[in-house]
C-alpha positions as CSV (number, residue, x, y, z in Angstrom):
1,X,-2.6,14.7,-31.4
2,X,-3.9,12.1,-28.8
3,X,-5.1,12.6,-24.9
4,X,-1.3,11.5,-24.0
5,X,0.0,13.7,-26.3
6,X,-2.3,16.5,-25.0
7,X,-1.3,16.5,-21.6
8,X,2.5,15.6,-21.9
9,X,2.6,19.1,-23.8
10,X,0.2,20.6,-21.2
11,X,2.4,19.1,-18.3
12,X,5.3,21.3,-19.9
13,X,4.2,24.2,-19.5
14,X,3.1,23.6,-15.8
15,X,5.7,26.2,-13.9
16,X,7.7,25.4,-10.4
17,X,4.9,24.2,-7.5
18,X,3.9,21.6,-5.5
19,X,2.4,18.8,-7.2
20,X,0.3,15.5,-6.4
21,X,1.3,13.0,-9.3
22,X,-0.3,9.6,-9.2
23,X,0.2,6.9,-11.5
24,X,-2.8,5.0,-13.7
25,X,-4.0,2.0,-11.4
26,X,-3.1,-0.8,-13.8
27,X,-5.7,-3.3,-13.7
28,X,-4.5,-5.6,-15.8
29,X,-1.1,-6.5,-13.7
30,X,0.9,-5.5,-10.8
31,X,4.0,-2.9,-11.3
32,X,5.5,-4.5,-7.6
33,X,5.2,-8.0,-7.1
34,X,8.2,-8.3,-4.7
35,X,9.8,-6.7,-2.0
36,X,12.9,-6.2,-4.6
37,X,10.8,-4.7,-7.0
38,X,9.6,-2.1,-3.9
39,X,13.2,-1.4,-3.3
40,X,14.0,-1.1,-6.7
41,X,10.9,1.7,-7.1
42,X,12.2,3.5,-3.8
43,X,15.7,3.8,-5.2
44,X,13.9,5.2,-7.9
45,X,12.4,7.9,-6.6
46,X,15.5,8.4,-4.5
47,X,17.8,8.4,-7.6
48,X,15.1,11.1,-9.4
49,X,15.9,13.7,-6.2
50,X,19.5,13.8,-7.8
51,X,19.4,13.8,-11.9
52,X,16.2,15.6,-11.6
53,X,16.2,17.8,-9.7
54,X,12.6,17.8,-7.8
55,X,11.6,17.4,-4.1
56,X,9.9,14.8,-2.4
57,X,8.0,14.8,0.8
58,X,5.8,12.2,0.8
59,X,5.4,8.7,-1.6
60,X,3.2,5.4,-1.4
61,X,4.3,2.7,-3.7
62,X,0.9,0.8,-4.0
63,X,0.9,-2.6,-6.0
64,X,-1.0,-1.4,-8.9
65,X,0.0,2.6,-8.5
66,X,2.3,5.1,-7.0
67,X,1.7,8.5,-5.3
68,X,4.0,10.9,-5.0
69,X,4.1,14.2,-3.5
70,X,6.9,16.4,-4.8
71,X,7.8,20.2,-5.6
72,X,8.7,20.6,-9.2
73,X,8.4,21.8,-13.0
74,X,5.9,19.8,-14.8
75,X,8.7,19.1,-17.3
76,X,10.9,17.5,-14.1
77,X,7.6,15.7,-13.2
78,X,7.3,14.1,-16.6
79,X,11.1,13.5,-16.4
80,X,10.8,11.7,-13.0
81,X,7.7,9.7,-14.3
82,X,9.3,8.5,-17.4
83,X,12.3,7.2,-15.2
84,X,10.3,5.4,-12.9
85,X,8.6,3.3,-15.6
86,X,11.6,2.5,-17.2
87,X,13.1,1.1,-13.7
88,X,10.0,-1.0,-13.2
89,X,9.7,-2.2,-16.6
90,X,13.0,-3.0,-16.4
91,X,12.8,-5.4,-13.2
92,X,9.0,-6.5,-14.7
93,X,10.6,-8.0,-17.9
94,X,13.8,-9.1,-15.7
95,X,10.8,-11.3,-13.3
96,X,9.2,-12.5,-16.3
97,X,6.0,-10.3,-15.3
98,X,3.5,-8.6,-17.7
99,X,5.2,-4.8,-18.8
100,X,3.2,-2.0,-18.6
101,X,1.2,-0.9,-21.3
102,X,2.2,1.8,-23.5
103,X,-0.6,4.6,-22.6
104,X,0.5,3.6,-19.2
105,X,-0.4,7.1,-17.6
106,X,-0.3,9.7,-14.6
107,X,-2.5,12.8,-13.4
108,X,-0.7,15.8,-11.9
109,X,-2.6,17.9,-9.8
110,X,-1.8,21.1,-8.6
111,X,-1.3,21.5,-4.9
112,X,-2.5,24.8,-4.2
113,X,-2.6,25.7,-0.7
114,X,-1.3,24.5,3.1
115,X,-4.7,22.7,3.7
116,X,-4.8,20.8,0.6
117,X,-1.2,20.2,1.4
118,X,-2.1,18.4,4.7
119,X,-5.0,16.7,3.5
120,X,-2.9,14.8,1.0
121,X,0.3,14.1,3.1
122,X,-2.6,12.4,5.8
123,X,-4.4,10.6,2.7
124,X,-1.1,9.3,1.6
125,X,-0.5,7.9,5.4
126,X,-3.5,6.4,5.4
127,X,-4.3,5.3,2.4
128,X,-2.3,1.4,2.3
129,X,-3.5,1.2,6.3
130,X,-7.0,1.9,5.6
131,X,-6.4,-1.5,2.6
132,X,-5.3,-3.5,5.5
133,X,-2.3,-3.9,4.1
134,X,0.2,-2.6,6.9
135,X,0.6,-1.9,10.4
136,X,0.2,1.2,12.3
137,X,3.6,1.8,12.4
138,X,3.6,2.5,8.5
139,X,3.7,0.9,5.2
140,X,7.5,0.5,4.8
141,X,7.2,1.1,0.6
142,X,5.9,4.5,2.1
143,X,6.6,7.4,4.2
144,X,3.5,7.6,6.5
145,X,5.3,6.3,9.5
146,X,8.4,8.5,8.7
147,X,7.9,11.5,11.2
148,X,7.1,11.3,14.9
149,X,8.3,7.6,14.8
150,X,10.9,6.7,17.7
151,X,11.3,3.3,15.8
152,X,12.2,4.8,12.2
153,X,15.5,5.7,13.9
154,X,16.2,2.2,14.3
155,X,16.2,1.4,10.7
156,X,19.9,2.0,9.4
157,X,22.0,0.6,6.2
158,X,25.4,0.9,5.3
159,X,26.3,3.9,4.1
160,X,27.4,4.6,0.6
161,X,31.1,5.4,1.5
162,X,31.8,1.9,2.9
163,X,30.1,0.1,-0.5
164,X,31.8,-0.8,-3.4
165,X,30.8,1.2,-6.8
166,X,29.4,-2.7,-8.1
167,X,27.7,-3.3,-4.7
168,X,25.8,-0.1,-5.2
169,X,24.9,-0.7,-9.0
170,X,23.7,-3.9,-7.9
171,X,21.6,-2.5,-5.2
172,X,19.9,0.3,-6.7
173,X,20.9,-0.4,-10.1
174,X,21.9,2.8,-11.3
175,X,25.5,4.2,-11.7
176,X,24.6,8.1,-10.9
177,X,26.7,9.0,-7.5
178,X,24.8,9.1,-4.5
179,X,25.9,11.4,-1.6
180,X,28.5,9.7,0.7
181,X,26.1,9.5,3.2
182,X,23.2,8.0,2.2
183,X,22.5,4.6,3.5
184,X,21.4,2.1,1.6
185,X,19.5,-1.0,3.0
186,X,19.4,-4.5,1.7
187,X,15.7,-5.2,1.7
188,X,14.7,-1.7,2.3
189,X,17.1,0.0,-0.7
190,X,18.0,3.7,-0.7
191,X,16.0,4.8,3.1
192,X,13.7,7.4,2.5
193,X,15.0,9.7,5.6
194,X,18.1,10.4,2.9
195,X,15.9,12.0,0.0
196,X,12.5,13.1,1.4
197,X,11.9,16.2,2.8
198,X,10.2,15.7,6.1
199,X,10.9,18.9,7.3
200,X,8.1,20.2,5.2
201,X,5.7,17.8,6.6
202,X,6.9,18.3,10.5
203,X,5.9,22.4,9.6
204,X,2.6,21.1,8.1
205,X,2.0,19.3,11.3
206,X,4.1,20.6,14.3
207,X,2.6,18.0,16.6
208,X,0.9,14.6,16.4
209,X,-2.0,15.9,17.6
């Protein structure tokens, strides 16, 4: 039995928590390369929320990795995972871009208390502003500039009741139904303020202070 092998059967036993899961940084290649392929790893995550079953309150889609904050099973969390991968392998091999390796991997770390809770939901804000690579106002592949942000209200799409089933498929490229009011934008793809919890992180931090 290898490492993978190891700690898929480990991950299985992991019971309902809060978890921190962040992909391998792939060195080698990028898994986004376009704002498409972003949207298409959002919708993703969003899609996940529903066939899945786990909660999200807090992502960064990063060129070479992903983090994401979620309460689950470790079985949903290796279910969620193995989704993802597919969706971007799918849109890599579509692009004519490198697919990721096999071994292509993740850690999943326990969250085990408020504190490490907050420290990670500010690491996760910080983290693509720190690179440089995004304004104050948040990365929009992320969900750092998702609470106490007057503009976030501002960014709408239409919602899934006025679409067409093949407008949607061609969207988010999945056929699972999505709740009727979702909004879907056409850079931006499923909006996060549909499938994250941010109530969680507005309890964490009840003022921007």
């Amino acid at each position: 039995m290898d490492s993978i092998q190891k700690q898929t059967q480990f991950f299985r036993s992991l019971p309902l928590g809060y978890y921190h899961l962040c992909s391998d940084g792939w060195q080698k290649g990028k898994l986004f390369h376009t704002d498409e392929q972003y949207a298409f790893g959002v919708s993703g995550l969003a899609i996940s929320t529903l066939i899945h079953g786990v909660k999200i309150y807090a992502y960064e889609l990063m060129p070479n990795h992903f983090h994401i904050l979620l309460c689950a099973t470790g079985e949903q969390c290796l279910s969620l995972f193995f989704y993802v991968i597919r969706r971007i392998n799918k849109k890599l091999k579509k692009a004519g871009f490198p697919c990721l390796p096999d071994d292509y991997w993740f850690k999943l770390v326990p969250i085990k208390n408020k504190e490490q809770m907050k420290d990670l939901i500010v690491y996760l804000a910080r983290n693509k502003f720190e690179k440089g690579a995004c304004t104050p106002f948040g990365h929009k592949w992320g969900t750092g500039g998702l609470p106490y942000n007057q503009l976030a209200e501002f960014i709408t799409g239409t919602q899934v009741h006025d679409m067409s089933q093949r407008e949607l498929e061609q969207l988010v490229g999945s056929r699972t139904a999505l709740p009727a009011d979702w909004e879907i934008h056409p850079v931006l793809g499923i909006l996060p303020k549909n499938f994250v919890c941010i109530d969680k992180v507005l309890q964490l931090f009840p003022t921007v202070k």
